[in-house]
C-alpha positions in Angstrom: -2.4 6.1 -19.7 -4.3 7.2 -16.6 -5.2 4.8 -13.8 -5.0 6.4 -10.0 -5.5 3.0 -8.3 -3.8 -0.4 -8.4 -7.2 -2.3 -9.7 -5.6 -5.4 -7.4 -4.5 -3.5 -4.3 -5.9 -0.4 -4.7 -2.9 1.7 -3.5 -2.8 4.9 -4.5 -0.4 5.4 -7.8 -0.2 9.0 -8.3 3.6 9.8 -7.9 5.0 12.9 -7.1 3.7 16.8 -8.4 5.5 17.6 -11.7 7.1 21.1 -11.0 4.8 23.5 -13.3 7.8 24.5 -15.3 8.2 20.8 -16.2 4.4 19.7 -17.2 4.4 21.1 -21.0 6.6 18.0 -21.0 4.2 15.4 -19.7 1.0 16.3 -21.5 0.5 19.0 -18.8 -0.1 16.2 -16.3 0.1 17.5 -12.9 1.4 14.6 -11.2 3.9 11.9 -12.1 2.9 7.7 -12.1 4.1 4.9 -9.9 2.4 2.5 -12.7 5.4 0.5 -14.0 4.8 -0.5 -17.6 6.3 -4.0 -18.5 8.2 -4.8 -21.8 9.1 -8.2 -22.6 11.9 -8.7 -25.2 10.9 -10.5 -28.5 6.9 -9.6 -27.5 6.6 -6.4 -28.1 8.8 -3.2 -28.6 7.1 -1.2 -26.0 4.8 -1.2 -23.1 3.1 -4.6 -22.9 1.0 -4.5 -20.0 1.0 -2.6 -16.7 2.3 -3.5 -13.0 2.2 -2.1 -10.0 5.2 -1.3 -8.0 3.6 -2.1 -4.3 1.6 -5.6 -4.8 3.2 -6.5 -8.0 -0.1 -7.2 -9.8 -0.8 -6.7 -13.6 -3.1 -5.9 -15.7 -3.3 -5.5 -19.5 -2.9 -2.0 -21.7 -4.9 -3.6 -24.6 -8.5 -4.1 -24.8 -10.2 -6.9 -25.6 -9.3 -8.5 -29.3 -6.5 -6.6 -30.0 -4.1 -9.1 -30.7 -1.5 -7.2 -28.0 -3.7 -8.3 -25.7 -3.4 -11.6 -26.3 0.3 -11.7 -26.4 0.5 -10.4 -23.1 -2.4 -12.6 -21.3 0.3 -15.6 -19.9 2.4 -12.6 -18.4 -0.8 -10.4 -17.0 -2.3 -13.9 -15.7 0.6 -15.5 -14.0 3.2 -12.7 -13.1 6.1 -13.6 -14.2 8.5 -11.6 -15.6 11.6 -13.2 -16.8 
């Protein structure tokens, strides 16, 4: 998952450099992410959709038809996180 920008905000949400000694681990990504992936319990065991850490806003990790997608649509749509 790359995304630089909140698509709601548009803050910024490259993190900090990963130490070149480090990246091997990370895909050799250069930087780390301030994206905040959302799991809900009982859903989906693993990241559900995205958020982002300034505004709070979400948006979905599947694409259109995948059945993920639709799973996560009431929590992408209205936010809450419970």
């Amino acid at each position: 998952m790359t995304i630089d920008e909140c698509p709601h905000c548009g803050t910024c949400l490259r993190g900090n450099e990963i130490p070149e000694e480090r990246r091997q681990y990370y895909s050799y990504a250069t930087h780390y992410s301030r994206v905040i992936g959302q799991e809900i319990r009982g859903v989906y065991d693993g990241v559900l959709f995205w958020s982002c850490p300034d505004c709070g806003g979400c948006w979905h990790r599947w694409p259109e038809g995948h059945y993920l997608r639709v799973r996560a649509e009431n929590y992408v749509t209205t936010g809450e996180i419970s």
